[in-house]
C-alpha positions in Angstrom: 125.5 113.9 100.4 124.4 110.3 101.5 120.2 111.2 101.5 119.8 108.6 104.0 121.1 110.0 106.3 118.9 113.0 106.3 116.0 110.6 107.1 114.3 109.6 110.1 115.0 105.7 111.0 112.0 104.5 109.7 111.8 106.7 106.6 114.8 105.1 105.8 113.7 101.6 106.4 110.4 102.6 104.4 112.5 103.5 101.8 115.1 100.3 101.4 111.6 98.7 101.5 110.0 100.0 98.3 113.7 100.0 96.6 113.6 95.9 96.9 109.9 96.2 95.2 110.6 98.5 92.4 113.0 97.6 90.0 112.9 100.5 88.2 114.0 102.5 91.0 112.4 104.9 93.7 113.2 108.9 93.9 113.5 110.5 97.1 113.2 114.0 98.1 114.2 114.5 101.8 112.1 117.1 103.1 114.4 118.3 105.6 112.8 117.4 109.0 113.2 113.4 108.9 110.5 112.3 106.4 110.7 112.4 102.4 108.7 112.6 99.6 109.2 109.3 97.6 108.0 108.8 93.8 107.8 105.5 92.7 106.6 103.8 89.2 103.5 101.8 89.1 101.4 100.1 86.5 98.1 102.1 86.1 95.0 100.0 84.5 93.5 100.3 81.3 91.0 103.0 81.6 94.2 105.4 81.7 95.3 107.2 79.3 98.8 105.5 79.8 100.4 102.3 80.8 102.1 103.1 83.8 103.0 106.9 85.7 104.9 107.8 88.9 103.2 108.0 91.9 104.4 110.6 94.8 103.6 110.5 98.0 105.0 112.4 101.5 106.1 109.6 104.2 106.4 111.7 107.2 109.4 111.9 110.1 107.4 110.0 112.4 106.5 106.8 110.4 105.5 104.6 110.6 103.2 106.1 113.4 101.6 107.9 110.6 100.7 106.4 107.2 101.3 108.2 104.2 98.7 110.0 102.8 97.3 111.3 100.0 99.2 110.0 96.8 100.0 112.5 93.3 100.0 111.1 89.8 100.7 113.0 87.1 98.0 115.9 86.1 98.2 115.1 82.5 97.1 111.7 83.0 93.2 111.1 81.9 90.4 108.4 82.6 88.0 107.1 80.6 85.5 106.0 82.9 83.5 108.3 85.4 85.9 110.2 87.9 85.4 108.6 90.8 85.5 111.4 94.2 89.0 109.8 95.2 90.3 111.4 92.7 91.2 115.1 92.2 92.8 117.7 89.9 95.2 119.4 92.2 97.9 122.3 92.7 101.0 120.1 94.5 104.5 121.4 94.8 104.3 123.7 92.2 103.1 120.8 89.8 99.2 120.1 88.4 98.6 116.7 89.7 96.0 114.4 90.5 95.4 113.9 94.4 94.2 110.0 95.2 92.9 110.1 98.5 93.0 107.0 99.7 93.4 106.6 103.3 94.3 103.5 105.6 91.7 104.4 108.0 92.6 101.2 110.7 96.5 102.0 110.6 98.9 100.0 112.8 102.6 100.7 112.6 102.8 97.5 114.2 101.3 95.9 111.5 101.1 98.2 108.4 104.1 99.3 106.0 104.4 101.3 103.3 104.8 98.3 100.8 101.1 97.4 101.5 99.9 100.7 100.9 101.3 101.1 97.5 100.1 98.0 96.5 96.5 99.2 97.3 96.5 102.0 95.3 97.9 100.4 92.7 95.5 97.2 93.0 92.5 100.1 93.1 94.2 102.5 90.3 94.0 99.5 88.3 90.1 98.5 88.5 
């Protein structure tokens, strides 16, 4: 079954996006109404208990009117500074993960893609 398909038109485009940034490859889960969740590998900084994890996130059927929001590492990852209130031990999907909440609160699909998002979580995953 061709996945892309399945996918709204700008899920798709969303997608082809991070799949030129990572080299290592993005996984995609439609979710059966147009949007997808997408997992993606980023580099984590070094007050994490390891080098690098997948992050997951849900991009919605309608973006991108709508940014995606929250993002899932791993549970079993750890920090060794302070937890900061971003960040929280979750039940996702059946999984123990940690929720980042980090929200692009001035959104504009105009303006905003998915790319850029990505690379603020990873810039502030990484401080």
């Amino acid at each position: 079954m061709n996945t892309v398909v399945a996918l709204s038109p700008g899920v798709a485009e969303a997608v082809q996006e991070l799949e030129g940034f990572s080299s290592e490859g993005v996984g995609l889960e439609p979710d059966g109404s147009g949007g997808a969740y997408v997992t993606i590998p980023i580099e984590l900084g070094p007050s994490w208990s390891a080098g690098a994890a997948p992050l997951t996130f849900h991009l919605p059927f309608n973006y991108p009117a709508a940014s995606p929001y929250p993002y899932y590492l791993p549970g079993n990852l750890n920090l060794a500074d302070p937890w900061p209130p971003a960040l929280q031990r979750i039940q996702w999907r059946n999984q123990n993960v940690i929720q980042v909440s980090l929200r692009h609160n001035n959104w504009d699909p105009h303006r905003d893609r998915v790319l850029g998002c990505i690379l603020q979580v990873k810039e502030w995953l990484q401080r």
